[in-house]
Structures are given as structure tokens and as C-alpha cells.
N, C-alpha and C positions, 0 to 999 in steps of 0.2 A: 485812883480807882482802876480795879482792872479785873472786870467782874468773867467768871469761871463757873458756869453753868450746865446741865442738862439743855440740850436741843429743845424739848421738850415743855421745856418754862417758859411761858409768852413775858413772864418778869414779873418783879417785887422790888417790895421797899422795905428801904429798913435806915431807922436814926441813929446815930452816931452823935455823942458828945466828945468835943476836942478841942482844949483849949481856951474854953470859955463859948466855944460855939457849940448852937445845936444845929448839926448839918441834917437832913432829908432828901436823902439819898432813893431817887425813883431810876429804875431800870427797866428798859421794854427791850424785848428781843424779840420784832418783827418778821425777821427770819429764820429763826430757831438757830442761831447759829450757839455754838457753847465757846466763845472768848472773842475777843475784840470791840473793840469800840468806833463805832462808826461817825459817832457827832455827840457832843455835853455842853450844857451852861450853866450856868453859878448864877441864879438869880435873872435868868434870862438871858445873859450876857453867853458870848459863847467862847470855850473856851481849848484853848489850844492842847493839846497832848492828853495827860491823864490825870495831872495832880489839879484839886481844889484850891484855888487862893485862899486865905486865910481873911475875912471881910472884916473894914476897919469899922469902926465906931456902930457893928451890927452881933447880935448873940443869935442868930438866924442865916440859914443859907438855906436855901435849895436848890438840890441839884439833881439834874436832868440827863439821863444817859440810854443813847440808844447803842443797840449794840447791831456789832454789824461787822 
């Protein structure tokens, strides 16, 4: 994920099917910044860089991304 926005946007969401998962994909930009990623989690969990794991024995993720 490596979300590319207007300053402008406080954020959106949007679902993605992949794989057999349905991901839910939320994005806030706190400080209107347009790219970067400042912190994400997969289900809560938090997750390091920018790719989503791929979750075992689940057709659900949600993921959480602030930008910053």
C-alpha cells in the first residue's frame, strides 16, 4: 500500500478483493500530507513497511493506514 493523495483529503476507503481475501483498506491523513505512510495494521496487529500479509485460514482483513 502506498497511498498518493491530494493534501486536501482527510482520507478514504476503499475494498480490494485478492486472492480469495476481502481486504478493507481505511486511510486517514491527519496531516494532509499527499504520500507516505506513517503507521498500519492488518487486523490490528501492526505492521511493518507497506505490504499486507496475506491472512491464513481468514477471507477478511482490515487494514488500517495513517499517513504521515
Amino acid at each position: 500500500i502506498d497511498p498518493c493523495i491530494p493534501k486536501d483529503w482527510k482520507g478514504y476507503t476503499v475494498t480490494r478483493k485478492y486472492r480469495g481475501v476481502t481486504y478493507v483498506i481505511r486511510i486517514s491523513n491527519p496531516d494532509g500530507v499527499e504520500h507516505g505512510i506513517r503507521s498500519m495494521t492488518a487486523d490490528g496487529q501492526p505492521v511493518s513497511g507497506n505490504l499486507v500479509p496475506i491472512p491464513q485460514e481468514k477471507n477478511t482483513c482490515s487494514v488500517d493506514v495513517v499517513m504521515g
